[in-house]
C-alpha positions in Angstrom: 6.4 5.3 -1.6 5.7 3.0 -4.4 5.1 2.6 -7.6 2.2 -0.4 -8.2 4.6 -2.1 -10.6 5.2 -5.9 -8.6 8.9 -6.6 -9.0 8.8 -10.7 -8.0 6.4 -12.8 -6.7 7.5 -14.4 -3.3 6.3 -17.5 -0.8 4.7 -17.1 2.5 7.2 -19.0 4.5 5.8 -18.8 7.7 3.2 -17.5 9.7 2.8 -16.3 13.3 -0.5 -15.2 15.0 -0.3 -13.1 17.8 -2.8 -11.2 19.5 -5.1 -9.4 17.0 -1.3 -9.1 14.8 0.9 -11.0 13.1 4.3 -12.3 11.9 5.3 -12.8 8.5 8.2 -14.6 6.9 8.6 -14.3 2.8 10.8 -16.3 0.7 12.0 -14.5 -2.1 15.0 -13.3 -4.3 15.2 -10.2 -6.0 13.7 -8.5 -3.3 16.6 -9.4 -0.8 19.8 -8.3 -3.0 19.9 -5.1 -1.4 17.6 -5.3 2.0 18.5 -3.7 5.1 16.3 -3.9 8.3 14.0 -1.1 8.2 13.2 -1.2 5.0 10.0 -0.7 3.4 8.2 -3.6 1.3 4.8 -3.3 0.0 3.4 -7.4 0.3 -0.1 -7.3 -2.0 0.0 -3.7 -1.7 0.4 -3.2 2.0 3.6 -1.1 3.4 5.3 -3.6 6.0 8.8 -2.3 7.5 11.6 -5.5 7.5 12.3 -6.5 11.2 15.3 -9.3 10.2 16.3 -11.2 7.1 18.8 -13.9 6.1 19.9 -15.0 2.6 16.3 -16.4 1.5 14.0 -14.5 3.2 13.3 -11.4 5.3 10.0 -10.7 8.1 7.4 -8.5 8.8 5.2 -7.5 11.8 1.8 -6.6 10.8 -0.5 -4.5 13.2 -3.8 -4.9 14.2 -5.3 -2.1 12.2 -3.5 -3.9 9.3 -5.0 -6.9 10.1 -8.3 -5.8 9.8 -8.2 -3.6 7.0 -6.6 -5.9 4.3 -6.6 -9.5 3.5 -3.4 -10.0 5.7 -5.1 -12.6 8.2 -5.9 -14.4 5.0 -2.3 -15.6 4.4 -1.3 -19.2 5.2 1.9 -20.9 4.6 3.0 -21.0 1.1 0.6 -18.8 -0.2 2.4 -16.3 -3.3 2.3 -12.3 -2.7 2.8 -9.2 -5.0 6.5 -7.7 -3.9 7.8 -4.5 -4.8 10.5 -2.5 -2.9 10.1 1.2 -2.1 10.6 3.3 -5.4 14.3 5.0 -5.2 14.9 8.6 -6.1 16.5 7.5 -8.9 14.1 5.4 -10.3 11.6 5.6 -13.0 7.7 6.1 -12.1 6.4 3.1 -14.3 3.1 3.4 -12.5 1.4 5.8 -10.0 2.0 6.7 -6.4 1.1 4.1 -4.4 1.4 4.7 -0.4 1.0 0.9 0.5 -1.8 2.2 3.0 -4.9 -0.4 2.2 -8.2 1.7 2.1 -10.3 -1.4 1.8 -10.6 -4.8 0.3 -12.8 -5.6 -2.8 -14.1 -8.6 -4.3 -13.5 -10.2 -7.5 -17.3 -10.4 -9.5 -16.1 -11.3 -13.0 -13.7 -12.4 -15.6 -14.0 -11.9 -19.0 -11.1 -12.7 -21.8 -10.9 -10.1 -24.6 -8.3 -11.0 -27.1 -5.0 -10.7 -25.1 -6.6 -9.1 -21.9 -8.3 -10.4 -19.8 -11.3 -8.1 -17.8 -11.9 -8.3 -14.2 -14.6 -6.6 -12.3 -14.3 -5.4 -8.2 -17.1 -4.9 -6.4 -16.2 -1.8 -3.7 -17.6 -0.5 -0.8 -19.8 2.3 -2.0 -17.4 5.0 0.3 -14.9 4.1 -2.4 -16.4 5.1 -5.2 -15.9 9.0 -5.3 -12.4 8.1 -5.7 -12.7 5.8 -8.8 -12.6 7.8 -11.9 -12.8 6.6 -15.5 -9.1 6.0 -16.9 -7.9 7.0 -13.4 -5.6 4.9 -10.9 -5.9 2.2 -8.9 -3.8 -0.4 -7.2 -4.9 -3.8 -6.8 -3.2 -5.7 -4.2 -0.2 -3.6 -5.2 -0.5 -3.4 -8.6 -0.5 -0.4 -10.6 -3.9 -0.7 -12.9 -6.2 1.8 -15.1 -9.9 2.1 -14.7 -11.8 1.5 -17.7 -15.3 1.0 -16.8 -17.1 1.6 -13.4 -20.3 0.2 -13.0 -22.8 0.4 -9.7 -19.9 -0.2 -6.9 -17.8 -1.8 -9.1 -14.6 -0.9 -11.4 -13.4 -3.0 -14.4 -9.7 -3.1 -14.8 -7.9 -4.9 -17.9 -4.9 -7.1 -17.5 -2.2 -7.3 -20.2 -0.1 -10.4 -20.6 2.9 -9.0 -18.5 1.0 -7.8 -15.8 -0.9 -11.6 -15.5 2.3 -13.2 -15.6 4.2 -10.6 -12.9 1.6 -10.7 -10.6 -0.9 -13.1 -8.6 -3.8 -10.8 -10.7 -3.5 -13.3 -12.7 -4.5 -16.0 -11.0 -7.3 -14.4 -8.9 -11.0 -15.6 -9.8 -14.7 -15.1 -8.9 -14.8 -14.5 -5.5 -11.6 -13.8 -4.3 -10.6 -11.0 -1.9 -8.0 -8.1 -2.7 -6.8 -4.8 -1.2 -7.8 -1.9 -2.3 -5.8 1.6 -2.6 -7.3 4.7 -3.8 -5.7 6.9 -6.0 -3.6 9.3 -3.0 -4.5 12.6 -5.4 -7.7 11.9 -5.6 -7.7 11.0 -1.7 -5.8 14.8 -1.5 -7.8 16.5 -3.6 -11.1 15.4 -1.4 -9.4 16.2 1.5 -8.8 19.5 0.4 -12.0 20.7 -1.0 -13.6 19.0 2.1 -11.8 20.8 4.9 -13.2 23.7 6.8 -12.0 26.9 4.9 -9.3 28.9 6.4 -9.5 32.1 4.7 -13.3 33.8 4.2 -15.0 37.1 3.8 -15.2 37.2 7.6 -12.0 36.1 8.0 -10.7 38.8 5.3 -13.1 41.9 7.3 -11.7 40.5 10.9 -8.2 41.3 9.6 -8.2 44.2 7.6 -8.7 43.0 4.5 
């Protein structure tokens, strides 16, 4: 579990294709002062478990289903990624919970400065709209953000100065690609209301109610 606030920015080191998967190596710092194998670390927002690390940096495998659902494959060698480690029980909850379980990439469609924010506007795939809510959650490629506006598959989210300078959202533009996670109550809450009903008035007459 996470938290959608990035802790560093590190470097793709290295990258190795494999069959419909792939191998990453990240340089970083922070991230390594208390890493032990197993460990979860969301990279832009996806959950990837450490396989091995050294002193300066630590690797990932990344699945097939991963691959295809997020902008993994997109990652060449010393591209910058969103880090955050897995939120301790001890911790603080500085932004929402955030599963690192990608539910779909969106598209960057505008950017507009507004005094010491700066507006950016996602296009979505329409089945993720019924989870957007005005002033609800988000995370965009791991980063914990608030939906202000939401427009015809489409959400607006507004970056403040620290979140521009802690994370790549800073640098994205027009036409770049990032992964998408859903706020996990609101994924809940549709589960819920959406699943076949256990208890009913036939139900409640077939057992003596």
């Amino acid at each position: 579990m996470f938290t959608g606030i990035v802790e560093e920015v590190g470097r793709v080191a290295q990258v190795r294709a494999k069959p419909q998967a792939m191998e990453l190596t990240i340089s970083c710092v922070l991230i390594l002062e208390d890493m032990k194998r197993g460990d979860s670390i969301s990279i832009n927002g996806v959950c990837l478990t450490v396989s091995s690390f050294d002193a300066q940096t630590f690797t990932v495998d990344v699945i097939p289903e991963t691959v295809k659902s997020s902008t993994m494959k997109e990652l060449k060698t010393g591209a910058r990624v969103n880090l955050e480690r897995a939120m301790p029980a001890t911790g603080r909850f500085g932004g929402h919970f955030v599963s690192g379980h990608i539910d779909g990439v969106g598209v960057i469609r505008s950017v507009k400065k507004e005094a010491n924010a700066v507006t950016k506007t996602i296009e979505l795939d329409p089945q993720l709209m019924k989870y957007m809510m005005l002033k609800g959650s988000i995370a965009v490629d791991g980063t914990s953000l608030t939906i202000f506006k939401l427009g015809h598959n489409a959400v607006a989210i507004s970056l403040i100065p620290t979140t521009r300078e802690d994370s790549l959202l800073g640098e994205k533009g027009i036409g770049d690609k990032v992964n998408i996670e859903c706020d996990l109550l609101a994924k809940y809450t549709e589960r819920v209301q959406t699943a076949e009903p256990k208890i009913s008035r036939s139900w409640l007459a077939e057992n003596g109610f």
